[in-house]
mmJSON file of the N, C-alpha and C atoms, coordinates in Angstrom:
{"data_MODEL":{"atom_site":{
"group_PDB":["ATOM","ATOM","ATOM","ATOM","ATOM","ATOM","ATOM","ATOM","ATOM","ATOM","ATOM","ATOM","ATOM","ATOM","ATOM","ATOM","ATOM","ATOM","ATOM","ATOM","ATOM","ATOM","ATOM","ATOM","ATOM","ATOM","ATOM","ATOM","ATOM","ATOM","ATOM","ATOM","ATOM","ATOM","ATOM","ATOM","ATOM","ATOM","ATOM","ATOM","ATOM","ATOM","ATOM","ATOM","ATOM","ATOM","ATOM","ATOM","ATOM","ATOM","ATOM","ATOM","ATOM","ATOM","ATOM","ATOM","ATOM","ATOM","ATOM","ATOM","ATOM","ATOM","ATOM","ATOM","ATOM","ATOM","ATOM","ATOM","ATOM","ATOM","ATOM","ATOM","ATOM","ATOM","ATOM","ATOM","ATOM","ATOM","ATOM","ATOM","ATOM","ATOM","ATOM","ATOM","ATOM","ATOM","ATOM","ATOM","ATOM","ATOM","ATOM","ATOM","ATOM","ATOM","ATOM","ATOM","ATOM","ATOM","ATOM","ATOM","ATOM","ATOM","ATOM","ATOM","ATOM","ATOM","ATOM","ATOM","ATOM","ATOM","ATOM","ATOM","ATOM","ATOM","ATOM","ATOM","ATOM","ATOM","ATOM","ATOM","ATOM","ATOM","ATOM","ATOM","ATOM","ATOM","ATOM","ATOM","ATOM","ATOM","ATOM","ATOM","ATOM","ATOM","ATOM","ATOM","ATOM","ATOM","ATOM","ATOM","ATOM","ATOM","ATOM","ATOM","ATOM","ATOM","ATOM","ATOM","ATOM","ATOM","ATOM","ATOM","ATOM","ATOM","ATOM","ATOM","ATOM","ATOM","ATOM","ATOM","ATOM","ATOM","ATOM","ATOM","ATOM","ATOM","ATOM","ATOM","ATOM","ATOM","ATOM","ATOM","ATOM","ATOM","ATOM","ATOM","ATOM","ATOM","ATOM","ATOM","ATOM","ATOM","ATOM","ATOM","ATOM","ATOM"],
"id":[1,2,3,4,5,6,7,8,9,10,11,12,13,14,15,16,17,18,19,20,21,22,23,24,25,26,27,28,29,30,31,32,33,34,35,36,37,38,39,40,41,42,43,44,45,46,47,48,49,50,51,52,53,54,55,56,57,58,59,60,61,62,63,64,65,66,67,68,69,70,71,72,73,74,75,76,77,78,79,80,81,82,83,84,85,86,87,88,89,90,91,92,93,94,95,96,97,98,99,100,101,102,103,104,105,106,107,108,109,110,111,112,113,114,115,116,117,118,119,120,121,122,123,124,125,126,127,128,129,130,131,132,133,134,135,136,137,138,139,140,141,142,143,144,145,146,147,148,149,150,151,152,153,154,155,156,157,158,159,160,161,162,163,164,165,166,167,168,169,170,171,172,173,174,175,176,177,178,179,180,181,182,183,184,185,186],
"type_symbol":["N","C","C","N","C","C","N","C","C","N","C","C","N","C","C","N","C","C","N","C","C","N","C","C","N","C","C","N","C","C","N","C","C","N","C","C","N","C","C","N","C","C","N","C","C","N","C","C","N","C","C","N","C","C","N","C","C","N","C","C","N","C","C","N","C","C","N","C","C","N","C","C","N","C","C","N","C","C","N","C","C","N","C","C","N","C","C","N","C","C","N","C","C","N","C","C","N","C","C","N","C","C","N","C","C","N","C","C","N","C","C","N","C","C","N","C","C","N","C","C","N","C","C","N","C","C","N","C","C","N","C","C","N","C","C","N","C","C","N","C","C","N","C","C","N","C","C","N","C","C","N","C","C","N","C","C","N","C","C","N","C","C","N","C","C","N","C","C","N","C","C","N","C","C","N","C","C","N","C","C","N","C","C","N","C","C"],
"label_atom_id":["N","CA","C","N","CA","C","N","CA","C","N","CA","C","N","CA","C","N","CA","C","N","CA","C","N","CA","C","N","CA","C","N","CA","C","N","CA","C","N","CA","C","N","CA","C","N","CA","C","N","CA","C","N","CA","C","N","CA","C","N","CA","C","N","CA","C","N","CA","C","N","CA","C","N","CA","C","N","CA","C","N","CA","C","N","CA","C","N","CA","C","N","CA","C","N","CA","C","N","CA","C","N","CA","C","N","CA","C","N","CA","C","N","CA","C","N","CA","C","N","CA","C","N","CA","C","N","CA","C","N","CA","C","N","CA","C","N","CA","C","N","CA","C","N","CA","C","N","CA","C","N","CA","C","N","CA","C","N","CA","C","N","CA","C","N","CA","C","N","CA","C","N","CA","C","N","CA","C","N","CA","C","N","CA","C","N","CA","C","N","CA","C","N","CA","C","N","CA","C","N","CA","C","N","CA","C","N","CA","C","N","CA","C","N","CA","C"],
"label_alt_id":[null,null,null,null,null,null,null,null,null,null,null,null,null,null,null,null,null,null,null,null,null,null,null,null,null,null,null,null,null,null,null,null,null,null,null,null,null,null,null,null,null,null,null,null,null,null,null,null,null,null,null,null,null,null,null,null,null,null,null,null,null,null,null,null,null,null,null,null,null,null,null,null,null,null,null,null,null,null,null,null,null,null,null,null,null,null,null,null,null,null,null,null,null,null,null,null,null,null,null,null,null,null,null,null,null,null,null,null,null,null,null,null,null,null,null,null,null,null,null,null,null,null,null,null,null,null,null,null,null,null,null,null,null,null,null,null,null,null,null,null,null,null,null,null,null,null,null,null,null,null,null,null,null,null,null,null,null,null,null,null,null,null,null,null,null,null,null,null,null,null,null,null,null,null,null,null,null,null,null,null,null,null,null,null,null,null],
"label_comp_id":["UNK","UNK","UNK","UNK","UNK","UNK","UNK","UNK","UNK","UNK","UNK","UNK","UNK","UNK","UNK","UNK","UNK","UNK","UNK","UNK","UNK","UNK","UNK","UNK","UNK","UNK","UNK","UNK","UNK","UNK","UNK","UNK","UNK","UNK","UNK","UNK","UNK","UNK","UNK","UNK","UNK","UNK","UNK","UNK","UNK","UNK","UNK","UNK","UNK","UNK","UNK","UNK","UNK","UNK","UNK","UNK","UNK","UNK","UNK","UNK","UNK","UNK","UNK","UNK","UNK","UNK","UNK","UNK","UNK","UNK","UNK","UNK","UNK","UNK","UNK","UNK","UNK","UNK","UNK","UNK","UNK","UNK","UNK","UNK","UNK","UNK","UNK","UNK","UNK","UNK","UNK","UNK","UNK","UNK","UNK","UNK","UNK","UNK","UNK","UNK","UNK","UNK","UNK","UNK","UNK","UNK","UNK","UNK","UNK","UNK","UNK","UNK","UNK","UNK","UNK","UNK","UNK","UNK","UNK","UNK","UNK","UNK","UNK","UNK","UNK","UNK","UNK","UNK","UNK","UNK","UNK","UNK","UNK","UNK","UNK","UNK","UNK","UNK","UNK","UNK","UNK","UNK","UNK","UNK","UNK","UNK","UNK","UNK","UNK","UNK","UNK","UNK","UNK","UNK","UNK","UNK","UNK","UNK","UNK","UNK","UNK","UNK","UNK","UNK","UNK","UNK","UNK","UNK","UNK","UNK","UNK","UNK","UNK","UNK","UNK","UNK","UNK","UNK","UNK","UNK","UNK","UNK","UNK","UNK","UNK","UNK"],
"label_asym_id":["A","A","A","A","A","A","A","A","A","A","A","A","A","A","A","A","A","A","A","A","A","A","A","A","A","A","A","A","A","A","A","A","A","A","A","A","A","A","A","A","A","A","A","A","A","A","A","A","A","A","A","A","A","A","A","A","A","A","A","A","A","A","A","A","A","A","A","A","A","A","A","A","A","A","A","A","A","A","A","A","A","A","A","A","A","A","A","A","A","A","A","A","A","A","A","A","A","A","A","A","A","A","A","A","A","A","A","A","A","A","A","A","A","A","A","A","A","A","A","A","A","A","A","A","A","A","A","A","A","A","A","A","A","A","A","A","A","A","A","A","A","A","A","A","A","A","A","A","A","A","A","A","A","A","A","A","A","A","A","A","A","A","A","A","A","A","A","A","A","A","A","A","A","A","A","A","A","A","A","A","A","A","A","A","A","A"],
"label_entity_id":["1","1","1","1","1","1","1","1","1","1","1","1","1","1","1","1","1","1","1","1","1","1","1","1","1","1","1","1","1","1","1","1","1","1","1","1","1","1","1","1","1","1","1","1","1","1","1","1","1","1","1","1","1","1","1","1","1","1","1","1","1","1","1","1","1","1","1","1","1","1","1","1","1","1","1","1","1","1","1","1","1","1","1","1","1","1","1","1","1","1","1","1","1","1","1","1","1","1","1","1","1","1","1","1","1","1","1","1","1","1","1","1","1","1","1","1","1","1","1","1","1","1","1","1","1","1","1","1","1","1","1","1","1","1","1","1","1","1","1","1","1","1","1","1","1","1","1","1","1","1","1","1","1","1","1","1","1","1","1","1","1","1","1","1","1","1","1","1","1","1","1","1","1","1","1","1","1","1","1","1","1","1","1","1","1","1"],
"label_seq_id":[1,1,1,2,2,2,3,3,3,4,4,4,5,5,5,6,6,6,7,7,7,8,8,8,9,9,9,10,10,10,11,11,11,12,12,12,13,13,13,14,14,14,15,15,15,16,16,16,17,17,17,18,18,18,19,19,19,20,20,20,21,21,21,22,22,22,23,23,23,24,24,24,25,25,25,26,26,26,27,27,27,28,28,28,29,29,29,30,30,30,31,31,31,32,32,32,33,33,33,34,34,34,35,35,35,36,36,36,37,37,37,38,38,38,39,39,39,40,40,40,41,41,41,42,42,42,43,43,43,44,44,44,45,45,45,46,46,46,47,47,47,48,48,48,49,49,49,50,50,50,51,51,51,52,52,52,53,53,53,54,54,54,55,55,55,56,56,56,57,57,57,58,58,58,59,59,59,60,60,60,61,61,61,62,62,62],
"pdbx_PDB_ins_code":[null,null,null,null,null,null,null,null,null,null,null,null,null,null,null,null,null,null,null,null,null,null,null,null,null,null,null,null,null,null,null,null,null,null,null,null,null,null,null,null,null,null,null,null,null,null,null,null,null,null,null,null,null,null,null,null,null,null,null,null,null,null,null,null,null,null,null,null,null,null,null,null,null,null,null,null,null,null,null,null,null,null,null,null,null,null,null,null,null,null,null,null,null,null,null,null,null,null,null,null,null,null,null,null,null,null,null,null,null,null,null,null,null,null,null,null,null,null,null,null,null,null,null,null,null,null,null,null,null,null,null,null,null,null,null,null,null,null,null,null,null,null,null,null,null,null,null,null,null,null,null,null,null,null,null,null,null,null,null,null,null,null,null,null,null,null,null,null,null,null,null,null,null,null,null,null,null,null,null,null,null,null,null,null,null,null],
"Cartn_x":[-56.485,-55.158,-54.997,-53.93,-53.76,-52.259,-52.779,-51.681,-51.287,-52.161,-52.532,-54.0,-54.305,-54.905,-56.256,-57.089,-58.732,-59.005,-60.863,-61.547,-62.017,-61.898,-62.351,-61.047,-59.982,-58.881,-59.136,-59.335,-59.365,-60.629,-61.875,-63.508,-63.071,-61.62,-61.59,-60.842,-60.286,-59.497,-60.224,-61.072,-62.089,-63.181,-63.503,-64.402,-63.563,-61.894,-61.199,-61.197,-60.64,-60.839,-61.8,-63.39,-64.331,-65.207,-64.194,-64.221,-63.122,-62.237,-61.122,-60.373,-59.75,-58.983,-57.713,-56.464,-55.066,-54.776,-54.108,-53.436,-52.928,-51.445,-50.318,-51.402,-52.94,-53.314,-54.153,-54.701,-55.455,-54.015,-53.017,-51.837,-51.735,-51.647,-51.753,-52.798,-53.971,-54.748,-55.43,-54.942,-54.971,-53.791,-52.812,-51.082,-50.982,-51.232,-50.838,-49.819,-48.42,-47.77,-48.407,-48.15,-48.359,-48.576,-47.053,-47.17,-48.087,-49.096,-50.124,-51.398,-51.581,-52.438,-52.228,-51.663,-51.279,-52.018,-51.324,-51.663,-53.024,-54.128,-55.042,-56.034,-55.454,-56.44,-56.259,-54.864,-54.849,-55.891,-55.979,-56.463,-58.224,-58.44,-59.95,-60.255,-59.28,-59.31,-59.503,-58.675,-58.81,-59.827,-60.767,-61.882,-62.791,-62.925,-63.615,-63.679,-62.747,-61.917,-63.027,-62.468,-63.026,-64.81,-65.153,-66.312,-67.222,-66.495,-66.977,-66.891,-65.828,-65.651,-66.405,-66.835,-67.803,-69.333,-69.695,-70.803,-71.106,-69.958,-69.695,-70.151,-69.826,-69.76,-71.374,-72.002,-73.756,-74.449,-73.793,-74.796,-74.93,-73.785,-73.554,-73.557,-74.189,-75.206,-74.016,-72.637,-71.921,-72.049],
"Cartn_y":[-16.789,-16.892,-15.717,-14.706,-13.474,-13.755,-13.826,-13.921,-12.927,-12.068,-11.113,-11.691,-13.006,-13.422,-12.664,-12.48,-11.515,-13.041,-12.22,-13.486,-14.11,-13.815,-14.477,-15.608,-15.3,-16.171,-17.512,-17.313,-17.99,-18.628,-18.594,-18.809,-19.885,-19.656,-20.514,-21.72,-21.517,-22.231,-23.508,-23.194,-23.588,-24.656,-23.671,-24.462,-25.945,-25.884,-27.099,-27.781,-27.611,-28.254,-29.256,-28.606,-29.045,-30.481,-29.988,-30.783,-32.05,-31.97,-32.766,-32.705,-31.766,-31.023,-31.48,-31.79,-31.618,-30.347,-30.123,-28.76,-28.314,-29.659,-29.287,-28.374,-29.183,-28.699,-27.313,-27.083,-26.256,-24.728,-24.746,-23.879,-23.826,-24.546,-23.997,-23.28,-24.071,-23.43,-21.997,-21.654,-20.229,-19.546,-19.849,-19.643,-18.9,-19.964,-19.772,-20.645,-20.236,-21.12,-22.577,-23.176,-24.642,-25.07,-24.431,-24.455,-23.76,-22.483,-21.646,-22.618,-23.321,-24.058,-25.522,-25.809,-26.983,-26.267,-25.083,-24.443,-24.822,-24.241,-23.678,-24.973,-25.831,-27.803,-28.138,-27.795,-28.399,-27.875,-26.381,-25.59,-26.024,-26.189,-26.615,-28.195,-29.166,-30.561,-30.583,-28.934,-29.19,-28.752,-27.833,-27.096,-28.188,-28.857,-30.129,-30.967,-31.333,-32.527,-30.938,-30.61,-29.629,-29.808,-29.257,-29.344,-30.854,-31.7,-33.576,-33.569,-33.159,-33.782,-33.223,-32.24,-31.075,-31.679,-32.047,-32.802,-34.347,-34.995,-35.752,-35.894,-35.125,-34.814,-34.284,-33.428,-32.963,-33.854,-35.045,-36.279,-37.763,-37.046,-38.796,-38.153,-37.072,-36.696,-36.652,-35.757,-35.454,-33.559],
"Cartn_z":[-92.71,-93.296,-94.247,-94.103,-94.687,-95.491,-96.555,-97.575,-98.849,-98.978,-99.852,-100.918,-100.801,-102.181,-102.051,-103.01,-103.007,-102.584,-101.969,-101.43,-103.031,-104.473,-105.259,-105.775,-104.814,-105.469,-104.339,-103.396,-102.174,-102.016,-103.136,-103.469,-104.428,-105.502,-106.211,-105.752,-105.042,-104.297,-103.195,-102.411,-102.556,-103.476,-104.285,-105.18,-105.559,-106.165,-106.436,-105.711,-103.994,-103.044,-103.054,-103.174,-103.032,-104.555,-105.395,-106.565,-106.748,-105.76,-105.688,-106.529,-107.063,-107.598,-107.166,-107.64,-106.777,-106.656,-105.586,-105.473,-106.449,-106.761,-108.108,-109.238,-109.728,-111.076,-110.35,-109.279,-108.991,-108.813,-108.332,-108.387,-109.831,-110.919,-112.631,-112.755,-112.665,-113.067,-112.541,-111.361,-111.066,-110.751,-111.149,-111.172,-109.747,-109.033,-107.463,-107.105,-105.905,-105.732,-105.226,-105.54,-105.07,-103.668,-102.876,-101.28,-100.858,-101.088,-100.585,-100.841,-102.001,-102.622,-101.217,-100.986,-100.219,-98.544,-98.414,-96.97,-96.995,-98.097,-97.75,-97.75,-98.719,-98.259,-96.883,-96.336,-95.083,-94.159,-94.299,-93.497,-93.395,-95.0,-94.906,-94.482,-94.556,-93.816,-92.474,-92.052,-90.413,-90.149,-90.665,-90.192,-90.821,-91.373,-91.539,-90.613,-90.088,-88.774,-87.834,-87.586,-86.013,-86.048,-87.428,-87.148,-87.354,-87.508,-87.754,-85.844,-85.382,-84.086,-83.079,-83.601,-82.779,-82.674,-84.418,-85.015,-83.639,-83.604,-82.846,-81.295,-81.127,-79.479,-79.414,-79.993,-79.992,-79.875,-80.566,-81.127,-80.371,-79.639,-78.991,-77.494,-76.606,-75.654,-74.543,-75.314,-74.086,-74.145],
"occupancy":[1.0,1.0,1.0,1.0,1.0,1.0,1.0,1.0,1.0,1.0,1.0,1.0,1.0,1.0,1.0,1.0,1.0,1.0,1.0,1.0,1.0,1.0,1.0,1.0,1.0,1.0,1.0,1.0,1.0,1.0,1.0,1.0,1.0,1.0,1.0,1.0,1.0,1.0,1.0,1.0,1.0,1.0,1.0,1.0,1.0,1.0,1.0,1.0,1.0,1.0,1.0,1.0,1.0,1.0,1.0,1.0,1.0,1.0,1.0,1.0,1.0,1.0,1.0,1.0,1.0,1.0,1.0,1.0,1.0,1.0,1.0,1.0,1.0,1.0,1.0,1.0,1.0,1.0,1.0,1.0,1.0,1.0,1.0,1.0,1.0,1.0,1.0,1.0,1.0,1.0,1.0,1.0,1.0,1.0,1.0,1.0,1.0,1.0,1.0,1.0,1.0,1.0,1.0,1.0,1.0,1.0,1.0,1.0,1.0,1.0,1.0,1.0,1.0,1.0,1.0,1.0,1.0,1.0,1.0,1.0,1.0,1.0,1.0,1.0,1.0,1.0,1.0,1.0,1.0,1.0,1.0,1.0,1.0,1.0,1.0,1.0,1.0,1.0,1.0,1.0,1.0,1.0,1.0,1.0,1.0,1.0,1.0,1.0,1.0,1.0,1.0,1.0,1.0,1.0,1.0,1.0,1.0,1.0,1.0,1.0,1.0,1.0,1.0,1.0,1.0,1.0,1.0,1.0,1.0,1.0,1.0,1.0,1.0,1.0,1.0,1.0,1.0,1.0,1.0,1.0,1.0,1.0,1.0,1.0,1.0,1.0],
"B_iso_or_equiv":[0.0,0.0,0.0,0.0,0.0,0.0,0.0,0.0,0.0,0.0,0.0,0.0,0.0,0.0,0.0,0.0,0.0,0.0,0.0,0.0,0.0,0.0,0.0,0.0,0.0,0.0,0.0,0.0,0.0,0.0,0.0,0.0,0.0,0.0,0.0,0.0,0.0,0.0,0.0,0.0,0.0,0.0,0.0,0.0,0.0,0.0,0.0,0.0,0.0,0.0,0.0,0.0,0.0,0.0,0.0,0.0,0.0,0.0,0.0,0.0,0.0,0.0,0.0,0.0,0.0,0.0,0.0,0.0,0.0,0.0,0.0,0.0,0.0,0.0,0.0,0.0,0.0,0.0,0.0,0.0,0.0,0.0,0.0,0.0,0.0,0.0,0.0,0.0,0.0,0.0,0.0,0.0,0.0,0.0,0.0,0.0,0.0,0.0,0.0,0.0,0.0,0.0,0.0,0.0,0.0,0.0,0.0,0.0,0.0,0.0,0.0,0.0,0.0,0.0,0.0,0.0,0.0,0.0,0.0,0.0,0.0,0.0,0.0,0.0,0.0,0.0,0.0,0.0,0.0,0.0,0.0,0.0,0.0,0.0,0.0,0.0,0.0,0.0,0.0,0.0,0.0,0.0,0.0,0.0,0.0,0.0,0.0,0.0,0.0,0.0,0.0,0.0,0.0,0.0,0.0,0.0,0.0,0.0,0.0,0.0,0.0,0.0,0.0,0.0,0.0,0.0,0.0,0.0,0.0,0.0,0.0,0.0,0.0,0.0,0.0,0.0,0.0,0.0,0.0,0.0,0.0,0.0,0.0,0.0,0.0,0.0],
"pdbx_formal_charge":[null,null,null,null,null,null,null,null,null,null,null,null,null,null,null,null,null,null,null,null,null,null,null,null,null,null,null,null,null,null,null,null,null,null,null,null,null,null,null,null,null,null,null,null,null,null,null,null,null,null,null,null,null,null,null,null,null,null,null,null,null,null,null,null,null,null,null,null,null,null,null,null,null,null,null,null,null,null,null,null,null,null,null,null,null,null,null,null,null,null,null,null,null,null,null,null,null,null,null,null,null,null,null,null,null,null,null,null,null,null,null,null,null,null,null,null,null,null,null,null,null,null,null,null,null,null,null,null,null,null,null,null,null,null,null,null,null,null,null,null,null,null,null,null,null,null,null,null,null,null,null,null,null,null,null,null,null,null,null,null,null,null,null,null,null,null,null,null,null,null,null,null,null,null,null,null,null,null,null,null,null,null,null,null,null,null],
"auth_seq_id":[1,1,1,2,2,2,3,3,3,4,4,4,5,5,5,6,6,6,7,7,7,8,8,8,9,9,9,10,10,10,11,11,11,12,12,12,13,13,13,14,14,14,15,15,15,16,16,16,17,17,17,18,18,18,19,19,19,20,20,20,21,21,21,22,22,22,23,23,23,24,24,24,25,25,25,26,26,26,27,27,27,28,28,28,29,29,29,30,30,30,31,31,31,32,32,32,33,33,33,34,34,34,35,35,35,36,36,36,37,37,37,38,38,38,39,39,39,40,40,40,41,41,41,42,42,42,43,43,43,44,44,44,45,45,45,46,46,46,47,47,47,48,48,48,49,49,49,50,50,50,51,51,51,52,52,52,53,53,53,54,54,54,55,55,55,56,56,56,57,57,57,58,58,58,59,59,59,60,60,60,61,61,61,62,62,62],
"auth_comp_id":["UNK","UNK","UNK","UNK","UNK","UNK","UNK","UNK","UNK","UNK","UNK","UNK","UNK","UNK","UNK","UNK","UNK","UNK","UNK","UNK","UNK","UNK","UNK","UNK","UNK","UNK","UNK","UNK","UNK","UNK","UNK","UNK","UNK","UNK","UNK","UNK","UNK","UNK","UNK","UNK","UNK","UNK","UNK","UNK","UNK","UNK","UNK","UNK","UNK","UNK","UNK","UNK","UNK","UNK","UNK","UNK","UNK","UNK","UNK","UNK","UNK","UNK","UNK","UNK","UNK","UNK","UNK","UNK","UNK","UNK","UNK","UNK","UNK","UNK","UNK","UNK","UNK","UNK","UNK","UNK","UNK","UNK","UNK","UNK","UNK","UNK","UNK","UNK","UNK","UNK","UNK","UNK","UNK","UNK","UNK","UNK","UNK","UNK","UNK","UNK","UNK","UNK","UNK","UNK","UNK","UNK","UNK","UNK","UNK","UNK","UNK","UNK","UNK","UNK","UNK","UNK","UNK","UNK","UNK","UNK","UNK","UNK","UNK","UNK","UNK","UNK","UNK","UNK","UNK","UNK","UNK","UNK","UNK","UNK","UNK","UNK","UNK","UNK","UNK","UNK","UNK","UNK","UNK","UNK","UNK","UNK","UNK","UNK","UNK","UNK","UNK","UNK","UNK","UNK","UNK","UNK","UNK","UNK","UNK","UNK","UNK","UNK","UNK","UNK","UNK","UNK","UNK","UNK","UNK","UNK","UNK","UNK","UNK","UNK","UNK","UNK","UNK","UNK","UNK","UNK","UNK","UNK","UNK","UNK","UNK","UNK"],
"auth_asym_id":["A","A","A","A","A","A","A","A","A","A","A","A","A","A","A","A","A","A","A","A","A","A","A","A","A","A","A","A","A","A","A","A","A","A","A","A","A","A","A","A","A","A","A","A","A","A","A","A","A","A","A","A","A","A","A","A","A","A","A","A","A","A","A","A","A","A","A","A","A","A","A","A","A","A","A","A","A","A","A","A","A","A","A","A","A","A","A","A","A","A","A","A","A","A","A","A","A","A","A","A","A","A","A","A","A","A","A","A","A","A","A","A","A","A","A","A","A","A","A","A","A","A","A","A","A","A","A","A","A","A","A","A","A","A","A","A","A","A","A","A","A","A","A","A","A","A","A","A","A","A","A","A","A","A","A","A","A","A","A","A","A","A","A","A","A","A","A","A","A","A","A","A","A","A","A","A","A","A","A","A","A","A","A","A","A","A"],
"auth_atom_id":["N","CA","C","N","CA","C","N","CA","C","N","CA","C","N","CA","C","N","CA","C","N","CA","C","N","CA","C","N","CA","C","N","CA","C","N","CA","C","N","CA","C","N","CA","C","N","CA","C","N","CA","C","N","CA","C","N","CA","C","N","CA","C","N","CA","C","N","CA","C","N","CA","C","N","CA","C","N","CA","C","N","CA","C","N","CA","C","N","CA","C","N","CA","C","N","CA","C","N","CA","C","N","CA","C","N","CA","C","N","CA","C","N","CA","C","N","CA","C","N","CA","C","N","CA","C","N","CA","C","N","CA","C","N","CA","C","N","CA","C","N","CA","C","N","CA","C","N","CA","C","N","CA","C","N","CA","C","N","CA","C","N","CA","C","N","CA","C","N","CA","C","N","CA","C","N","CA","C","N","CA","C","N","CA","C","N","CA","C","N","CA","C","N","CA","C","N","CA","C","N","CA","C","N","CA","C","N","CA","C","N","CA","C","N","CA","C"],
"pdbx_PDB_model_num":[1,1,1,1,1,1,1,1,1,1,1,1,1,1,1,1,1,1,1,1,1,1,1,1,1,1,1,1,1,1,1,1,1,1,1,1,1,1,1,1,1,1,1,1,1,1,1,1,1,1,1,1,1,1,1,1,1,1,1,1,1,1,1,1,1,1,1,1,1,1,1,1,1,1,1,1,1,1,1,1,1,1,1,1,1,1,1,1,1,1,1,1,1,1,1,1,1,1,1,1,1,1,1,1,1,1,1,1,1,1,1,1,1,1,1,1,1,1,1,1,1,1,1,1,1,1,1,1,1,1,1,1,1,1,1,1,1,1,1,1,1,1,1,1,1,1,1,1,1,1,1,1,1,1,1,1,1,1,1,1,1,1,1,1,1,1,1,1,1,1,1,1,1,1,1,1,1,1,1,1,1,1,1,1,1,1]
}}}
């Protein structure tokens, strides 16, 4: 996802994610819009979901 942000804005972004952070306070606290802050949870929920279902499928011998 190419938005202009450095990979240390997008590391922090991240890190909240990963702390359960809301978006709303994680967009203050690195004065990012909110909707980019929203993009980028979804984005890591789905690559979560892809790789659970992937996890899935290895394990259960299809």
């Amino acid at each position: 996802m190419s938005n202009g942000l450095s990979d240390y804005k997008v590391k922090k972004i991240m890190k909240h994610f990963c702390e359960d952070i809301t978006a709303s306070k994680t967009a203050a606290l690195l004065e990012i819009n909110r909707n980019t802050i929203n993009r980028y949870y979804n984005l890591f929920r789905r690559k979560i979901a892809a790789s659970t279902m992937d996890a899935d499928r290895i394990f259960s011998g299809e």
